[in-house]
VEXDREN-2710 file (C-alpha; in Angstrom, 1 decimal):
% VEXDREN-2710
k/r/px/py/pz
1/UNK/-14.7/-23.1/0.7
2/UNK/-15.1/-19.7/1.6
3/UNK/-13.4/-19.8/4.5
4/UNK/-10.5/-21.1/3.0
5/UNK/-10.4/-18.3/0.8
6/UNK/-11.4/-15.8/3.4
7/UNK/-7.8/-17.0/5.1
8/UNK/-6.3/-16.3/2.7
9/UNK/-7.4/-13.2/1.6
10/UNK/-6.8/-11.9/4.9
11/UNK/-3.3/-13.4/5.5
12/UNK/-2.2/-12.0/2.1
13/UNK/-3.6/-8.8/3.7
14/UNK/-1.7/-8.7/6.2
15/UNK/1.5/-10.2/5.0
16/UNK/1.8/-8.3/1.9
17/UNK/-0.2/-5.0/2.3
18/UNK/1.1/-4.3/6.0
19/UNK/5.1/-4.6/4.8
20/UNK/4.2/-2.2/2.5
21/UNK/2.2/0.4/4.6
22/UNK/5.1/0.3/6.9
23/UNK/8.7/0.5/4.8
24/UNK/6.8/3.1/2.5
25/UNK/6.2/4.9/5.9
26/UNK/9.5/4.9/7.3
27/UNK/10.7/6.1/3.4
28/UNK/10.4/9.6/3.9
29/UNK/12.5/9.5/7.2
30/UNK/15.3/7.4/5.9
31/UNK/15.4/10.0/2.8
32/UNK/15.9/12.9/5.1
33/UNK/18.7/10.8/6.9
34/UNK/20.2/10.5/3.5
35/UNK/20.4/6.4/4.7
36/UNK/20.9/4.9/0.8
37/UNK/21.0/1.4/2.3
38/UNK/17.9/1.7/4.5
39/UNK/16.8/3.2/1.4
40/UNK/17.2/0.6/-1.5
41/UNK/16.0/-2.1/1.4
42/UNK/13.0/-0.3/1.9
43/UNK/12.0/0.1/-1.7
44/UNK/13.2/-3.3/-2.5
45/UNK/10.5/-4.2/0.2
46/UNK/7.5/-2.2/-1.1
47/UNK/8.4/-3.6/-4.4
48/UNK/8.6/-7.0/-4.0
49/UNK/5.4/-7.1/-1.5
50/UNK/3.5/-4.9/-4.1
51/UNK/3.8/-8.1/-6.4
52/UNK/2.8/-10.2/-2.8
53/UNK/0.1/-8.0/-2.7
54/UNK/-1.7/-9.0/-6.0
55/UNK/-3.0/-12.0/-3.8
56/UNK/-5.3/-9.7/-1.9
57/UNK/-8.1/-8.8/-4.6
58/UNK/-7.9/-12.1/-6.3
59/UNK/-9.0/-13.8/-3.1
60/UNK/-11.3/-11.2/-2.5
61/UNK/-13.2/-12.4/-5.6
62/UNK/-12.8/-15.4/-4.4
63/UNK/-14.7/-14.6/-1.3
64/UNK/-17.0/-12.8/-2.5
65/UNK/-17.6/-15.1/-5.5
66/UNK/-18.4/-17.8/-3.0
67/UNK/-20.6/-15.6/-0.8
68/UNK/-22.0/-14.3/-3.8
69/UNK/-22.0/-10.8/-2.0
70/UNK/-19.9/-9.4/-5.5
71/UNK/-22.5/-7.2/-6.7
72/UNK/-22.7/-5.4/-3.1
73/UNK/-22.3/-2.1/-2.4
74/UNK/-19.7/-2.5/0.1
75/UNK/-17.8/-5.2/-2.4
76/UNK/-17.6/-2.5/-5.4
77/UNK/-17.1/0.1/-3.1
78/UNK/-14.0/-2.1/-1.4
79/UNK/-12.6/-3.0/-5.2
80/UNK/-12.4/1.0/-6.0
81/UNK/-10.6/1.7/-2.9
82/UNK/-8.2/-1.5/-3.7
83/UNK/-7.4/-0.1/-7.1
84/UNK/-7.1/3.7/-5.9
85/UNK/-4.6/2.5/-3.6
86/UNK/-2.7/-0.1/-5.9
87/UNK/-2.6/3.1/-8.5
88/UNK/-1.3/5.3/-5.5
89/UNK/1.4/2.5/-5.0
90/UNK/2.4/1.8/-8.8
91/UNK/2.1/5.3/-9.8
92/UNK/3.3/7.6/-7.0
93/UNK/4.9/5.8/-4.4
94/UNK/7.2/3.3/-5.9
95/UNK/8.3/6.0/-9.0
96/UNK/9.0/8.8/-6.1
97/UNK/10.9/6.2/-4.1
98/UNK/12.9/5.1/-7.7
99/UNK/13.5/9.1/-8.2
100/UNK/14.7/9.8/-4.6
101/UNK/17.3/6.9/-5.1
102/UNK/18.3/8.1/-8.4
103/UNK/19.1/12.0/-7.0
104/UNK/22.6/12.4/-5.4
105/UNK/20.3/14.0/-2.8
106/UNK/19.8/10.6/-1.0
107/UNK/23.5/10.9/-0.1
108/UNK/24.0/12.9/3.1
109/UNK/24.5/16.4/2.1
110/UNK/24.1/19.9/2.3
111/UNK/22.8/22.8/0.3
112/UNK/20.3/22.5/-2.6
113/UNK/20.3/18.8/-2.5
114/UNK/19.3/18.4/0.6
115/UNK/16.3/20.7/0.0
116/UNK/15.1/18.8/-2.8
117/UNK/15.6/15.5/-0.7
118/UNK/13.3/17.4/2.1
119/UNK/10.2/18.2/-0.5
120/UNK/10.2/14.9/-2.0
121/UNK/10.6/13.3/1.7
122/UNK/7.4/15.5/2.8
123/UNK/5.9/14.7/-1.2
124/UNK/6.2/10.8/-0.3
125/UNK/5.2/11.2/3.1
126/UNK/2.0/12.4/1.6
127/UNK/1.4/10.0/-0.8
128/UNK/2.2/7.2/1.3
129/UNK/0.0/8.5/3.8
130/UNK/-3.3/8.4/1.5
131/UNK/-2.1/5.1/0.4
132/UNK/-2.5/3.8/3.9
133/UNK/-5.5/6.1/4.6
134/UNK/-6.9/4.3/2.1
135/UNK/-6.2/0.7/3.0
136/UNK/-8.0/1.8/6.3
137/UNK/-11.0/2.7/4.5
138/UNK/-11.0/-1.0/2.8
139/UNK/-10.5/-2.9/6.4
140/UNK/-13.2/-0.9/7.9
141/UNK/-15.9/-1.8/5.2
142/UNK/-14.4/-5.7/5.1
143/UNK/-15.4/-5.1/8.9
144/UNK/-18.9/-3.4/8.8
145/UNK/-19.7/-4.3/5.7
146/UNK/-22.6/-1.9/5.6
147/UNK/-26.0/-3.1/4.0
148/UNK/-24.4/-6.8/4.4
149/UNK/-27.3/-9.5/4.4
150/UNK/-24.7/-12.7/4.8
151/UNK/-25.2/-12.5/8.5
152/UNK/-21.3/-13.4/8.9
END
């Protein structure tokens, strides 16, 4: 059975974390275009796949529940990182995306506007950089798993 969870756990990675890590990138680019339609796709994406997403941890228990590996170090380690970067997501990236489509700045224009539409395009850029930095960090220890004794 864990097999069939470990599948899944890593197709929902994939299919929901990677749309995510990708139209939050490309964000901060569109915002500087002042592209609202790329925009409110893009956010409608890393919204939508955010909820997609919620599929990743729960197989992960499930995984490790049937490996019985949930009290390892790399396990508790990997669940921090997940929730770091699922606050990162529901905390800073979505809400900064919401704000830049509420400001008249997303509209092409000049002037002060356009300033503010440049620090919160570098601000998400940031943000949605340590969100994917830390993703990273969570496929690199489902890889190595360091101190692993399951052989697998």
């Amino acid at each position: 059975m864990s097999e069939v969870f470990l599948s899944i756990h890593v197709l929902a990675a994939i299919l929901a974390v990677g749309p995510v890590a990708v139209a939050a990138s490309m964000f901060p680019a569109a915002l500087k275009r002042g592209d609202t339609g790329t925009l409110r796709l893009l956010h409608r994406i890393c919204r939508v796949y955010a909820w997609v997403g919620i599929a990743v941890p729960v197989f992960g228990f499930a995984v490790a529940g049937t490996m019985h590996v949930t009290g390892d170090a790399w396990v508790l380690v990997s669940i921090g990182l997940t929730a770091v970067a699922a606050a990162v997501l529901v905390l800073l990236v979505l809400p900064g995306q919401r704000a830049a489509l509420a400001e008249p700045g997303a509209e092409p224009s000049g002037g002060a506007a356009a300033a503010v539409d440049i620090r919160l395009a570098a601000r998400l850029g940031m943000v949605t950089g340590v969100f994917n930095l830390v993703w990273a960090l969570v496929t690199v220890l489902m890889i190595i798993r360091p101190g692993s004794s399951t052989g697998a």
